[in-house]
C-alpha positions in Angstrom: -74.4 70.0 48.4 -76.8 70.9 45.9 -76.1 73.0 43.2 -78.0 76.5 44.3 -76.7 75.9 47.6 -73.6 75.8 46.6 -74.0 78.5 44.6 -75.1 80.6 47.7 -72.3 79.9 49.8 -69.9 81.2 46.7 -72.1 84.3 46.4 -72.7 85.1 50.4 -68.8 84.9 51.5 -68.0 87.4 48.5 -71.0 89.5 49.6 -69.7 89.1 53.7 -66.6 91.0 53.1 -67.9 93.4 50.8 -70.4 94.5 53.1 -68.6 93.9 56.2 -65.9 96.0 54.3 -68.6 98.9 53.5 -70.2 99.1 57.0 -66.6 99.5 58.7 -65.8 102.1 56.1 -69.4 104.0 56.8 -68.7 104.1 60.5 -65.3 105.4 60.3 -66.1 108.3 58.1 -68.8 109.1 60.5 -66.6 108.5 63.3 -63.9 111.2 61.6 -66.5 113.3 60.5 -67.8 113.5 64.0 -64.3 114.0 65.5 -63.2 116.4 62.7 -65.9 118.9 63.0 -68.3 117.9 65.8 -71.3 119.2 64.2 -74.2 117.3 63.8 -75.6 119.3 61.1 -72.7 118.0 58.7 -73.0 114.5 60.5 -76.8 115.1 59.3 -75.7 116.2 55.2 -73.6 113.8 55.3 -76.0 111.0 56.2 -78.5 112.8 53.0 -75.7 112.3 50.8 -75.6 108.3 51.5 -79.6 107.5 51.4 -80.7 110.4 48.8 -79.2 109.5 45.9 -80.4 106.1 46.5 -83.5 107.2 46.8 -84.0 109.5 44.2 -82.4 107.3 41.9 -83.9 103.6 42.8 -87.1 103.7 40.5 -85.1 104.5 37.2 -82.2 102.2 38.2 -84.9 99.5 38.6 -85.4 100.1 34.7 -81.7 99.2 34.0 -81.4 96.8 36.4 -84.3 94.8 34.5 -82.5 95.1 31.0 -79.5 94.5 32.3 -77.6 90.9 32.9 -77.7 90.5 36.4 -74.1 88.9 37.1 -72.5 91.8 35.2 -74.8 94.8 36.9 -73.7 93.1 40.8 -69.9 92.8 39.6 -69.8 96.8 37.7 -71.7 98.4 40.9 -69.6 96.7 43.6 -66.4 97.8 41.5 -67.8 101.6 41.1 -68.6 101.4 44.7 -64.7 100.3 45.0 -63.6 102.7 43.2 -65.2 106.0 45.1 -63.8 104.6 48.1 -60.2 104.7 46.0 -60.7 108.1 45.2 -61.7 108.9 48.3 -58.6 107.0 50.0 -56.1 108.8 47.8 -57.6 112.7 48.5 -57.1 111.2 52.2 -53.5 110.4 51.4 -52.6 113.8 49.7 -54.6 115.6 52.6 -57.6 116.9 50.2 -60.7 115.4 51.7 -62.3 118.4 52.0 -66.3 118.2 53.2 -67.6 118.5 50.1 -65.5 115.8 48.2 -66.7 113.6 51.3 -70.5 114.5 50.4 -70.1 114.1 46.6 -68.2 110.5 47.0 -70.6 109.6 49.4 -73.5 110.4 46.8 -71.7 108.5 44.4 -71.0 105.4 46.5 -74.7 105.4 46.8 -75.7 105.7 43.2 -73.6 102.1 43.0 -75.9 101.1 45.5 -78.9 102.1 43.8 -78.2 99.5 40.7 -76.9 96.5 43.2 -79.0 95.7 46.2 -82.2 95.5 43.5 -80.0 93.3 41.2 -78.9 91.1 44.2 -82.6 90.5 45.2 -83.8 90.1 41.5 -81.2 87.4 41.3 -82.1 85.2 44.1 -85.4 83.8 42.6 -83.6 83.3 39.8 -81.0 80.6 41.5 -82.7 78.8 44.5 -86.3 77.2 44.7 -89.4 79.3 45.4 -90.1 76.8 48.8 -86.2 78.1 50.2 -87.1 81.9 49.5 -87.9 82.8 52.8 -84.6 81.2 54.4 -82.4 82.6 51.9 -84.1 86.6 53.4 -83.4 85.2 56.3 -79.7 84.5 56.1 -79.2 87.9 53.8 -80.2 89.4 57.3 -78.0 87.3 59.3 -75.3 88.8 57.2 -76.7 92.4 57.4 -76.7 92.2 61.1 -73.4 90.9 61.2 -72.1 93.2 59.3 -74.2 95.9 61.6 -72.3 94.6 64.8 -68.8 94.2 63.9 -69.2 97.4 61.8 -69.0 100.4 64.3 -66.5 97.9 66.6 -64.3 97.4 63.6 -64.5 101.1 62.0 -63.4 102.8 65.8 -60.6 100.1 66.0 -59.6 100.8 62.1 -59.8 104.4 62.3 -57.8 104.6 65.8 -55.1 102.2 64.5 -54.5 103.5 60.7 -54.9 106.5 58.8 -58.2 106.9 56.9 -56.6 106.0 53.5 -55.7 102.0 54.6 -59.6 101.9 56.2 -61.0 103.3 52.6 -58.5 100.3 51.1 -60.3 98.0 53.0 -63.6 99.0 50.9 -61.6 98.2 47.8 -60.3 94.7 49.1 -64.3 93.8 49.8 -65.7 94.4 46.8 -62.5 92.7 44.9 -63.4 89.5 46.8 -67.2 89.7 46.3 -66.5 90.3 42.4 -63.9 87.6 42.5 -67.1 85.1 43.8 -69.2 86.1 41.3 -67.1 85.1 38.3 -67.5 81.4 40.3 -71.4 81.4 39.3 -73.8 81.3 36.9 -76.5 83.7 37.4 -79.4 83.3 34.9 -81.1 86.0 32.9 -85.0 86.3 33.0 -86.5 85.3 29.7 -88.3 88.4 28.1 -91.6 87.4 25.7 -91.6 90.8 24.0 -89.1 93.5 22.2 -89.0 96.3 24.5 -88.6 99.8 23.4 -85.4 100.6 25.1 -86.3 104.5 24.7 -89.3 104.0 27.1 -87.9 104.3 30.3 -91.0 106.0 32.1 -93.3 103.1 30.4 -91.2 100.5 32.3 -91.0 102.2 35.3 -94.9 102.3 34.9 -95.3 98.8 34.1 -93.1 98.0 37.7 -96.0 100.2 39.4 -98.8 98.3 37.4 -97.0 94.6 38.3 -97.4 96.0 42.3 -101.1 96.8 41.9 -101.5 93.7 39.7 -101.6 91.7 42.9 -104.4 92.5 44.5 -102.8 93.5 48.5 -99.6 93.3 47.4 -99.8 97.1 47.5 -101.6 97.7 50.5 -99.1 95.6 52.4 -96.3 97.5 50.4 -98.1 100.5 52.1 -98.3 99.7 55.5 -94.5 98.6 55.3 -93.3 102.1 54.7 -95.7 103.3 56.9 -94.2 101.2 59.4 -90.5 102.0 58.4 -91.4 105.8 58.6 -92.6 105.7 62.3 -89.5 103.6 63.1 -86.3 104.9 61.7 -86.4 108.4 63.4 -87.6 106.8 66.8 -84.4 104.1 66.1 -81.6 107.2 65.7 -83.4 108.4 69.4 -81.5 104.9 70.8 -78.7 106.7 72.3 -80.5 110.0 73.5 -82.9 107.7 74.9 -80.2 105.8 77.3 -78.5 109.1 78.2 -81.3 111.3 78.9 -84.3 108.9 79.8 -82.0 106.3 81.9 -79.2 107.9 82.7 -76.4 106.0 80.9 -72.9 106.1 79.3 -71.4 105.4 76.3 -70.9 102.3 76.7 -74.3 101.4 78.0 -75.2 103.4 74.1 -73.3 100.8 73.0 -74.3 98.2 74.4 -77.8 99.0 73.3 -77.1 98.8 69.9 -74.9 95.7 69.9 -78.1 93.8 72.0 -80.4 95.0 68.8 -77.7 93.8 66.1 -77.4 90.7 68.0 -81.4 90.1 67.9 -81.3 91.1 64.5 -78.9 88.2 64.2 -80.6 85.7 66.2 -84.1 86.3 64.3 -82.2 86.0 61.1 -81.0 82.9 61.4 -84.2 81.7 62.5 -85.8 82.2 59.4 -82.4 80.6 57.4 -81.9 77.6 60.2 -85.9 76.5 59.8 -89.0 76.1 57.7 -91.2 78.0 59.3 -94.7 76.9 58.0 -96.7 79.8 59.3 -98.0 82.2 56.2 -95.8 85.2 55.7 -98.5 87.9 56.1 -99.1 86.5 59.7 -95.4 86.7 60.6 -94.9 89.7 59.1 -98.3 91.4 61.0 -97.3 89.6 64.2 -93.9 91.2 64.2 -95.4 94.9 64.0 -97.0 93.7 67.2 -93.9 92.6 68.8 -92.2 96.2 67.3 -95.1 97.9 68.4 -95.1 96.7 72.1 -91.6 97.1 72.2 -91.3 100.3 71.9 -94.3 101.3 74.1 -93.0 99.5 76.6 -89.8 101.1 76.3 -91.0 104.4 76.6 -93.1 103.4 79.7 -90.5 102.5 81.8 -89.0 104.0 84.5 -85.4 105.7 84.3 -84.6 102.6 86.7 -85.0 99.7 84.5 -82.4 100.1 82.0 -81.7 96.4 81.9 -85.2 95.8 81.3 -85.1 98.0 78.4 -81.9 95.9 77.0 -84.3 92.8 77.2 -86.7 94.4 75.2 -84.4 96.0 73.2 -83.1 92.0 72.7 -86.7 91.0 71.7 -87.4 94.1 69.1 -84.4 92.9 67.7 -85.3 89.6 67.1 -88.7 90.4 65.3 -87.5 93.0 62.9 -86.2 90.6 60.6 -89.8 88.3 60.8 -90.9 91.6 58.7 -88.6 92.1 56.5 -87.4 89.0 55.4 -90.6 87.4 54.8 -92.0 90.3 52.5 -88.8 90.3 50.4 -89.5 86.6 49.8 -93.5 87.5 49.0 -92.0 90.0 46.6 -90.3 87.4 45.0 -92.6 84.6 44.7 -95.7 87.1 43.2 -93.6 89.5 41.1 -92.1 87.9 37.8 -88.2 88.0 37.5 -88.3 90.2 34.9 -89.9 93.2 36.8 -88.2 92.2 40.4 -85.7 94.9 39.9 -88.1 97.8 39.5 -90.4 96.6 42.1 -87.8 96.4 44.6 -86.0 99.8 43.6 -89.4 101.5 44.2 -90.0 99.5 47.1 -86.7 101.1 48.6 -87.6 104.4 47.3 -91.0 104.8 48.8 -89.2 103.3 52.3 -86.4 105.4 52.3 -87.5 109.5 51.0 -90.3 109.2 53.4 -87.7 108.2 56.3 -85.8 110.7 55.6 -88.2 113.1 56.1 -89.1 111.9 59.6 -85.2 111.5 60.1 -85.1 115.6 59.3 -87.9 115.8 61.8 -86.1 113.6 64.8 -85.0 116.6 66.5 -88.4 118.4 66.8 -90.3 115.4 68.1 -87.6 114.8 70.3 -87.7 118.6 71.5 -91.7 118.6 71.3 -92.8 115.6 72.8 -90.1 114.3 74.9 -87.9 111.4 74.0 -89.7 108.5 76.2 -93.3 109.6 74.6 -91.5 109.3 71.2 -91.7 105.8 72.0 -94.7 105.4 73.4 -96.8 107.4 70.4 -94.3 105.1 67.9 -95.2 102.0 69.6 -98.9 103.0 69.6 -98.5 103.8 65.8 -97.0 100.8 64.7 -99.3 98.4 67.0 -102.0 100.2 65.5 -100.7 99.2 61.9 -100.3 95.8 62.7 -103.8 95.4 64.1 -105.0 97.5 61.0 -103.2 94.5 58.3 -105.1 91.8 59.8 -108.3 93.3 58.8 -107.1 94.2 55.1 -108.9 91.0 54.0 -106.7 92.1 50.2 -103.7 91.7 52.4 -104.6 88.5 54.6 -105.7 86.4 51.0 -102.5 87.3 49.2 -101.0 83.8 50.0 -104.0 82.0 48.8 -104.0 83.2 45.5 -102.5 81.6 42.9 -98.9 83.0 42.4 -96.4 83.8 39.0 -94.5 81.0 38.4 -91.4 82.9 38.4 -89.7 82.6 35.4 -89.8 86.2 33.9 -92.4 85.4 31.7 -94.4 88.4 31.6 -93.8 91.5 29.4 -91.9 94.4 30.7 -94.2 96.9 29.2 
């Protein structure tokens, strides 16, 4: 086995329990939250206090995330990460997990995850060949989508069969195994022409903005992205409203729904990490805002009747979100120099997630407005418009033809 697969395979079992471990311990405080109090407006703070944080937080963690070594950053954000969940397992034990120790852990939790998803995707150009990029997204999603079907299985098992301080455990366990990987590999350091000035934090985060618009379309596609996530992730949390109310269902037909859209999520995953798909990454990731765009029309066009229809649709969606996602990660990493890739993608999640959590806050009044089915439809509309829009962005369709950064992390931070 080569060495950067090898490499890989070290790094990606660490990384499956730790985020297997995460994603069961998410759901199940959800799960007791939602059993504890049955409110969904403290389901709803709860929710802000994992993604804000983040968000606030991504474009100046970018900063550190580019001064800092990379191995070190991944192994002290999963052990912070551990240790809230510690915390928050012991205040279950003593019977002290009041709401709003739950909220401020939560937070907390997410500021770790502020400094290590941009360090984990900063790393990967740095330790596999720029041709494999693409497949490498791809089985990083695989993972995700795992992790995204098991999770609510394994968190409603885990919560039913042992008390809330042995599931938060299980966070600690996770990210004592991914750590454990790490110290396995060597994970280069981008090499830095120029002193910076480690008092200029707003001229980095600056110079991360000015390496976007650097590359001509880079932005405009960046754009359209969040656009895109915007429209979809309040329209996604109307999944179970839209089997109960529009077609009639139960909750396990909710939950079937949701395992059919992890499981495409899967399938289209390891797609992209099973072949090389030669077709350019713009027009995979426009032709998947298609396939998301027709999807949910379609959806929202049917009749209450044809639930199973909707599952095979659902299926389909499933399998083209990650032929958006995964091939723009990789574009990020094959124009953007290693030495800025951590500010870049901080922003990048930044911009995708303060402006979803906006239409998030507004789920309920389109919902109530509009009706749940038309949701659909006027999303599906939205995003198919988007996708039609990119192919005439001739910025966004020449970004592959352009000559790219070698990515060594040659340029100058600021």
């Amino acid at each position: 086995m080569e060495s950067w697969k090898r490499k890989f395979a070290i790094i990606w079992t660490g990384q499956l329990f730790s985020i297997l471990s995460s994603a069961i311990v998410g759901y199940a405080v959800v799960f007791w939250i939602s059993m504890e109090t049955r409110s969904a407006e403290v389901l709803s703070l709860a929710v802000m206090a994992t993604l804000l944080p983040q968000a606030l937080l991504g474009p100046l963690a970018g900063v550190y995330v580019d001064r800092w070594k990379r191995k070190r950053t991944l192994i002290a954000a999963d052990m912070f990460v551990a240790f809230c969940s510690l915390i928050l397992g012991l205040l279950f034990y003593f019977g002290k997990a009041e709401l709003g120790y739950i909220y401020l852990l939560l937070a907390l939790r997410s500021v770790g995850s502020a400094f290590h998803s941009p360090a984990m995707q900063a790393a990967i150009p740095l330790l596999a060949p720029e041709t494999e990029l693409m497949r490498i997204s791809g089985v990083n999603q695989a993972i995700q989508s795992v992790c995204s079907i098991a999770g609510p299985a394994l968190g409603a098992l885990f919560i039913t069969s042992f008390n809330m301080t042995v599931v938060m455990l299980l966070d600690v366990a996770g990210a004592l195994i991914a750590c454990t990987a790490l110290l396995f590999v060597t994970i280069p350091d981008p090499v830095v022409k120029e002193q910076v000035d480690k008092k200029s934090v707003v001229r980095e985060m600056k110079a991360g903005i000015r390496e976007v618009r650097r590359h001509k379309g880079l932005g405009e596609l960046m754009g359209i992205s969040v656009m895109v996530t915007f429209i979809l992730m309040p329209i996604a949390t109307l999944f179970p409203l839209m089997t109960v109310n529009h077609f009639g269902g139960d909750t396990y037909q909710m939950s079937l729904v949701e395992i059919v859209w992890g499981s495409g999520m899967l399938v289209g995953g390891l797609i992209l990490g099973l072949w090389k798909i030669k077709i350019r990454k713009v027009i995979l990731i426009n032709i998947s805002y298609l396939v998301l765009g027709l999807y949910m029309l379609f959806s929202g066009l049917l009749p209450p009747q044809d639930f199973m229809v909707f599952v095979i649709l659902t299926a389909i969606g499933g399998i083209s979100a990650p032929f958006y996602s995964s091939p723009f990660t990789a574009l990020l990493q094959t124009h953007i120099p290693s030495s800025a890739l951590g500010r870049v993608f901080s922003l990048f999640g930044s911009l995708s997630l303060l402006p979803s959590m906006l239409g998030l806050l507004a789920t309920g009044f389109i919902a109530d407005s509009i009706g749940i089915s038309r949701s659909f439809v006027w999303g599906g509309i939205l995003i198919l418009g988007l996708g039609i829009l990119s192919f005439f962005i001739p910025s966004i369709m020449q970004l592959e033809r352009k000559k790219k950064f070698k990515n060594s992390g040659g340029l100058p931070l600021c």
